[in-house]
C-alpha positions in Angstrom: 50.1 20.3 18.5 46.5 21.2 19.0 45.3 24.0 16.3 43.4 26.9 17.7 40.6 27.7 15.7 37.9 31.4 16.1 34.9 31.1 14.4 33.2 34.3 14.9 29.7 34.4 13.1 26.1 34.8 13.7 23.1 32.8 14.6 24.8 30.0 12.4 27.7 29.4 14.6 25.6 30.0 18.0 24.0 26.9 16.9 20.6 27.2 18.9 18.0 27.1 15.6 21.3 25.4 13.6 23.6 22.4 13.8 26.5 22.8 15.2 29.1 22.8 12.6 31.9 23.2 15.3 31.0 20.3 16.6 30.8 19.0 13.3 34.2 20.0 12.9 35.9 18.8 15.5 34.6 15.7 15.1 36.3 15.5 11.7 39.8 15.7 14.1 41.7 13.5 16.9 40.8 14.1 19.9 43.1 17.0 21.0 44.1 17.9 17.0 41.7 21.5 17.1 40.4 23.5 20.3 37.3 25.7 18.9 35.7 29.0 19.9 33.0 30.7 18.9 32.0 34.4 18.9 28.8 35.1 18.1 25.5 36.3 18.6 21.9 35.7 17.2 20.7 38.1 14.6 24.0 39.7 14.4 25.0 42.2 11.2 29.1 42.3 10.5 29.1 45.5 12.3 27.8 43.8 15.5 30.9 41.6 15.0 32.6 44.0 14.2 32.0 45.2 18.2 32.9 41.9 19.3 36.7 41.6 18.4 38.3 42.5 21.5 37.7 39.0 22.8 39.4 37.6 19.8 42.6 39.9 19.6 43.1 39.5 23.5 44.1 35.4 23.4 44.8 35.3 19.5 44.4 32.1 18.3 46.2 30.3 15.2 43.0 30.5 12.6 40.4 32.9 12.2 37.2 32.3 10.5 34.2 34.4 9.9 30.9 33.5 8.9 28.8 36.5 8.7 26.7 38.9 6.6 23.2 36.4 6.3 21.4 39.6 8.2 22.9 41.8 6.0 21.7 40.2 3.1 18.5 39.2 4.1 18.5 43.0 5.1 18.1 44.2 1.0 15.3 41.8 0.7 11.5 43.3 0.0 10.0 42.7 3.9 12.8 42.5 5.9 11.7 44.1 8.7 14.6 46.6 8.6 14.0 49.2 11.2 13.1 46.8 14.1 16.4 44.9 13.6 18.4 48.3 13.4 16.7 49.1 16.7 17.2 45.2 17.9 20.8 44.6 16.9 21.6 48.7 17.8 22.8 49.0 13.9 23.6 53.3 14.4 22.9 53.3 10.4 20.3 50.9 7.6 22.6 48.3 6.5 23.1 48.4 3.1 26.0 46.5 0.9 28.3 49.4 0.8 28.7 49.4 4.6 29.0 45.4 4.4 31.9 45.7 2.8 33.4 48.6 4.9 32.4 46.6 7.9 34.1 43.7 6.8 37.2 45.1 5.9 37.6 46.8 9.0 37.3 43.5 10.3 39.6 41.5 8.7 42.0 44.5 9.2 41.8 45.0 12.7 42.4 40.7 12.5 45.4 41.2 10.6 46.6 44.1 12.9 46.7 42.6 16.1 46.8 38.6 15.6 49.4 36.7 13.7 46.3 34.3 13.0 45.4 32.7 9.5 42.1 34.3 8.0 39.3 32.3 6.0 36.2 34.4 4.9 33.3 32.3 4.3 30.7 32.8 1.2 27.1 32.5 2.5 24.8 30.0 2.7 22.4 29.8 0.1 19.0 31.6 1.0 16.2 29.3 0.6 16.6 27.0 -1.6 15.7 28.2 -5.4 18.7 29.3 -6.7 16.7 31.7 -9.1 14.9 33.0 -6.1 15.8 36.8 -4.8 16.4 35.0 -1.8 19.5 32.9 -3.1 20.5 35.8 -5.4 21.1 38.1 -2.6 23.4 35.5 -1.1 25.4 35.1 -3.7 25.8 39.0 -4.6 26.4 39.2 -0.6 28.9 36.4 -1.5 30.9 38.2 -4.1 31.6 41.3 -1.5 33.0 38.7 0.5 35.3 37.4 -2.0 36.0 40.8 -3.1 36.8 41.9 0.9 39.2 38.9 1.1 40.9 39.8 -2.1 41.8 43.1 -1.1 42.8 42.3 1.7 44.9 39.3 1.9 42.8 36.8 3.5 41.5 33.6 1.9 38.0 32.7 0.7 36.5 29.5 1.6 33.5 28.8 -1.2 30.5 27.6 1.1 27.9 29.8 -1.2 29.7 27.5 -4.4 29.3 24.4 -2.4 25.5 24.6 -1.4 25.2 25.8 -4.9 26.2 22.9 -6.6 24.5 20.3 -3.8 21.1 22.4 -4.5 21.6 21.5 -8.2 22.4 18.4 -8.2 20.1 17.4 -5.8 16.8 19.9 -7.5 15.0 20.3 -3.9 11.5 20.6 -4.2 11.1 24.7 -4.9 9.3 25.3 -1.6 9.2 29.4 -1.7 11.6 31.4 0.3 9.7 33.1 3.2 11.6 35.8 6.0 11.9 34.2 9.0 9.7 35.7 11.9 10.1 36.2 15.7 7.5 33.2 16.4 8.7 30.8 13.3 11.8 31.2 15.5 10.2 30.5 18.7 8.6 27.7 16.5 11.4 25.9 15.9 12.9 25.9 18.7 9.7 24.9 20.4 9.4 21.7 18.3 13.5 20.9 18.8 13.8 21.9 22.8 9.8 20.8 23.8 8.7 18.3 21.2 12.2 16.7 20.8 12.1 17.0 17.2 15.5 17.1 15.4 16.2 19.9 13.3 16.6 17.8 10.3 13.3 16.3 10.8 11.6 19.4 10.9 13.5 20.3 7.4 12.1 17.0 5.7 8.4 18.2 7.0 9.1 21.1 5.5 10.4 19.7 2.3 14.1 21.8 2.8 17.7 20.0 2.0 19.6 22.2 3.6 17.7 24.1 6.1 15.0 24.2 9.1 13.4 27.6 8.1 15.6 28.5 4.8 17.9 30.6 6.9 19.4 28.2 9.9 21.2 24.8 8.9 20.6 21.3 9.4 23.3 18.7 9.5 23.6 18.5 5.5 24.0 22.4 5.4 26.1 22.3 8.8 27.9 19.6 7.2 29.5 21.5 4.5 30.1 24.3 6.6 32.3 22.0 8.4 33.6 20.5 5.4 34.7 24.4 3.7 36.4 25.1 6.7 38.2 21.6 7.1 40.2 22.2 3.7 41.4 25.4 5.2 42.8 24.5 8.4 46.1 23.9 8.5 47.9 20.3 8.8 49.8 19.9 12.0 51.9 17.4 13.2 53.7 16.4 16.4 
């Protein structure tokens, strides 16, 4: 019996400046064992997910996951460029954690509501890649909402913020400083993976990141345990 699995997310499960960690995932399975969706769109904040639900509720599937709220928390972070992504992503108020959390619970409520699916909220990636860094700090406060949202309201938390963690200590990456991502380091990158044919995880080793291509967007080691959090969730199936 083949599992049906939504992943509803961000730029991170779009997979255009990321590895694909669905296809990371179903990789992991027998042919046939998991058919995967994604809904998602670049630069999305959880209420733009929030907008996107209808899609998911109208051919429910048997798992639910949601990776979101990087925006948000790059979003508290000193030169985020705040008001151009409200008017970008059509945000109708300045994201801030207290609305993260409402967002997100009207989520996973509306989920509960109208699916019979199981729900998995992710923790963030790490941000950057120094774990003392305002960057990584906000992920991991933005992290704790999450678990907080899934607590209250009966769905499960899958530990990706925990597991990067502990890979970005035991590994102690060079501390290459965290820097927002702009509109043309975007364009950059995909200019050297589309044009110049370089891989994402080689543009992470030029620029001296484990995890990353641009401290944001994943390469196959970060993608990698994405596909690996989820994994331990999904349900085994037989038959």
């Amino acid at each position: 019996m083949t599992t049906r699995v939504a992943c509803l997310g961000d730029s991170l499960t779009r997979a255009q400046l990321s590895v694909d960690y669905l296809g990371l995932l179903e990789r992991r399975h027998p042919p046939g064992d998991v058919r995967l969706t994604r809904f998602s769109g670049n630069g999305d904040f959880v209420h733009n997910l929030s907008q996107r639900l209808d899609a998911v509720v109208a051919d429910p599937p048997d798992v639910i996951t949601v990776l979101i709220g990087t925006n948000d928390a790059r979003a508290s972070l000193p030169g985020y460029p705040v008001e151009r992504a409200m008017k970008r992503r059509r945000l109708p108020r300045r994201p801030s954690a207290g609305w993260f959390q409402q967002c997100l619970g009207a989520v996973v409520e509306r989920l509960r509501a109208e699916t019979d699916a199981t729900i998995g909220l992710l923790s963030l990636p790490v941000l950057g890649q120094q774990l003392d860094g305002a960057a990584a700090q906000a992920s991991q406060a933005y992290s704790r909402m999450i678990a907080e949202v899934a607590a209250t309201h009966s769905a499960a938390y899958l530990p990706l913020h925990e597991r990067q963690t502990e890979v970005l200590s035991r590994a102690d990456p060079p501390p290459v400083p965290y820097r927002e991502l702009t509109p043309a380091a975007g364009v950059g990158v995909l200019v050297q993976h589309a044009v110049l044919r370089r891989s994402l995880d080689s543009i992470s080793r030029r620029r001296g990141l484990l995890l990353t291509t641009d401290h944001i967007h994943q390469n196959s080691r970060g993608a990698a345990l994405v596909a690996e959090v989820i994994d331990t969730f999904l349900p085994t199936r037989s038959g």
